[in-house]
N, C-alpha and C positions, 0 to 999 in steps of 0.2 A: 450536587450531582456532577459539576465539571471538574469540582476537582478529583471524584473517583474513577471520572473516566478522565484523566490527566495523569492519573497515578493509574490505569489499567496501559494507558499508551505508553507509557515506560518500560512495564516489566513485559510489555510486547517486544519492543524493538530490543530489547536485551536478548530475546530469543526463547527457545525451552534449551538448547544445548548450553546457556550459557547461564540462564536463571539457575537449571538445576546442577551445574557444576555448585554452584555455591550452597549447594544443598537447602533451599529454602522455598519453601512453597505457600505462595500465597494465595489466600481464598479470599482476602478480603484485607482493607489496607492498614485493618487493627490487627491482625491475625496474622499470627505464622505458623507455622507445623515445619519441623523438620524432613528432610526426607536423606535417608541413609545413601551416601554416593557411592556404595558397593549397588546397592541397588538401580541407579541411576546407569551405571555401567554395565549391567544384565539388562536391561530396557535399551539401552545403545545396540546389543551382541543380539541380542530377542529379535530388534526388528529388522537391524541387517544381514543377518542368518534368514528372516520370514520374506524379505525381499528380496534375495539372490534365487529362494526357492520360487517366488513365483515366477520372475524372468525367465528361471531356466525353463518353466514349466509353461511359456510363452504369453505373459502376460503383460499386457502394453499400461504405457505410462506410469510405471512406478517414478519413470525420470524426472518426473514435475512435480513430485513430491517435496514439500519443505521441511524442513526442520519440526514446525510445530504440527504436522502431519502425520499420522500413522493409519498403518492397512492393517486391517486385522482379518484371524476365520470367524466364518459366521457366526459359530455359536459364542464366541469370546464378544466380538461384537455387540449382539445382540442381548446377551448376560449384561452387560453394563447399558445399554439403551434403556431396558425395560427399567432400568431402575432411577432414570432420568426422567423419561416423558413421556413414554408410552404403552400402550399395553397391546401396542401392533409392531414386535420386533422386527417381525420377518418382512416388514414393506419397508424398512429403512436401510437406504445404504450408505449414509453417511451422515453426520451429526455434529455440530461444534458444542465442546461440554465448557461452557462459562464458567463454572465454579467448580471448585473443589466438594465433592460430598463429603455429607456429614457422617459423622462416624455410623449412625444406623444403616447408613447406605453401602460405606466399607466393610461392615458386620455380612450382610446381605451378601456380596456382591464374593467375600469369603465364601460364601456357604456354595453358592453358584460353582464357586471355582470347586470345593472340594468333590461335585459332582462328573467333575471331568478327570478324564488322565493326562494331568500334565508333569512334566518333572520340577522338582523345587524352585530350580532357576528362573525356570519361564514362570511359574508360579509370581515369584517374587519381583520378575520386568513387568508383569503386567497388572500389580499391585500399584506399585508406583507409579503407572500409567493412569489407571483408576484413579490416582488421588490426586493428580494434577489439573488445575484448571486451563483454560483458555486454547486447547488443542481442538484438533480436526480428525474425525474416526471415520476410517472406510472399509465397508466389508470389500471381502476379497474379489468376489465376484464383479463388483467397478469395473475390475482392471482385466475380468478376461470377456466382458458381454461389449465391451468398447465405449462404454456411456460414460466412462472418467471424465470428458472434456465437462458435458456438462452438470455433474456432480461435483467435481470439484470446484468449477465457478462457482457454483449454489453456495456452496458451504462456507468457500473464504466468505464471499457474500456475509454472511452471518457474522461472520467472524470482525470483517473489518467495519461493518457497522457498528458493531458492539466495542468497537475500541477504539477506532478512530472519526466515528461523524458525530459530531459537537450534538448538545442539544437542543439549539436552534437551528439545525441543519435536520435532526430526526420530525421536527413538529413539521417543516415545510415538506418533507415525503412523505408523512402523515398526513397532513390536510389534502394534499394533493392527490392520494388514494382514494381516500375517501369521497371526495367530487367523481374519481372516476368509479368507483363502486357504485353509487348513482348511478354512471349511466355502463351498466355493465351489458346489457344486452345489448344495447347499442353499439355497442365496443365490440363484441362477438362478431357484428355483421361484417368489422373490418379485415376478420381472419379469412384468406381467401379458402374456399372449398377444393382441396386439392385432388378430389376426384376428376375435376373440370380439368386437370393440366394431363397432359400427355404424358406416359412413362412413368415411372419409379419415378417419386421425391428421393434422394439422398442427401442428408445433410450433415457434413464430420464424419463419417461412415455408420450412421442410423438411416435406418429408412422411415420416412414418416409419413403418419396418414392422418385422415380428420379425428378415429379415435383416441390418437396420441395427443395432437392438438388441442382437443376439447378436452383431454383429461387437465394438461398442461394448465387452460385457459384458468376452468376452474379451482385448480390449485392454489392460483396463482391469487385466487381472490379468499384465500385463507385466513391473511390477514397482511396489514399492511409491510412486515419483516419478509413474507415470502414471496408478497407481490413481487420486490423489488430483486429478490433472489432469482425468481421465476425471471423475470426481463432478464439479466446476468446473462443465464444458461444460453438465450439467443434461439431460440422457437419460435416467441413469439411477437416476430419481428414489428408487424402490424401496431400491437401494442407500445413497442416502443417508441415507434415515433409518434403516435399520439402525444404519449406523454411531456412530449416539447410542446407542441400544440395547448395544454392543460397548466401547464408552469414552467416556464425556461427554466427561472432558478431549480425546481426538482430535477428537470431534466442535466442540468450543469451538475449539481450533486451525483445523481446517477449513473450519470459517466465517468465521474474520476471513482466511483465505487466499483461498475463495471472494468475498468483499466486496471485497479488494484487484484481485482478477482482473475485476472485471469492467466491459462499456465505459462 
């Protein structure tokens, strides 16, 4: 297992700009598939033509966008979601895809597309988009409802745990969830009732209230990948520092995960 996430932490820091220059897409560390670099360069022209359109169309934070990052519209988005993980497109706004799908999923995910009217080109950027792994997808909407800050934490989240926290580093924020899973209502009582404070909560330019919070809290206890994600995003602050309280060493880990996550 450490040496495939040893061989995932390489073909990271190489980049997507710079993996798929060499036209080679890996799904797994036996495996290669070709990927055509005309295509590669209609995926380059696709997404910087779809992100000048949302700027101009005032949409914030495209600027913190990485390389292995893309925005997508909704239904392009959610065409490929569904055919990942779930069968609730329309409540996701953003997703890191690990792997490369398999070809039944490419077959699928074709048919999707020939349901839309797109022109060949974008057809063919967002093929090659589909078939690469280890990227970050965000519908469009992120970037004009103002919730990118913490969307995008989330998702690197996912993303840098899956390539760069060893796996004696993932068992110790696992055991350590799960202690606090135990005692999760107890843990609730730590979240202050923000009815009780005077005025508008504002936090990053969201307004927040106890039903956001207690969605939040819940989420958050999904499972141990999104616990950690859910702390990232910065909500639910209460929670985090418990979690020093619970295990330094987890807490030391989820700080330098926190610091890598964010824009």
């Amino acid at each position: 297992m450490e040496s495939r996430r040893n061989f995932l932490k390489s073909i990271a820091a190489i980049g997507l700009e710079s993996t798929l220059s060499g036209c080679v897409n890996y799904a797994h560390p036996e495996e290669k598939e070709r990927i055509d670099p005309a295509a590669v360069e209609l995926l380059r022209r696709y997404q910087t033509d779809y992100k000048n359109h949302l700027v101009e169309n005032h949409a914030k934070g495209i600027q913190y966008l990485q390389p292995y990052e893309f925005v997508l519209p909704r239904e392009i988005l959610e065409a490929m979601v569904i055919l990942h993980r779930t069968n609730h497109p329309e409540q996701v706004m953003g997703f890191y895809k690990k792997k490369s799908p398999n070809k039944s999923k490419k077959d699928k995910f074709e048919e999707k597309l020939d349901q839309l009217n797109l022109e060949l080109n974008e057809r063919i950027a967002l093929q090659a988009l589909f078939g690469f792994p280890q990227n970050i997808l965000y519908k469009e909407e992120v970037f004009f409802r103002g919730i990118h800050p913490f969307v995008i934490r989330h998702e690197r989240t996912h993303r840098y745990m899956h390539l760069f926290v060893s796996d004696a580093e993932h068992e110790i924020l696992k055991q350590t969830y799960h202690k606090m899973e135990k005692d999760k209502t107890q843990l609730q009582s730590r979240i202050p009732d923000l009815n009780q404070l005077d005025g508008l909560i504002v936090h990053e330019g969201i307004i927040l209230d106890n039903e956001l919070i207690s969605y939040k809290f819940k989420y958050a206890f999904t499972n141990y990948e999104e616990f950690y994600a859910s702390l990232v995003e910065g909500l639910l602050l209460g929670i985090e520092t418990t979690l020093k309280e619970y295990d330094p060493k987890a807490y030391s880990i989820f700080t330098k995960i926190r610091e890598a996550s964010q824009l």
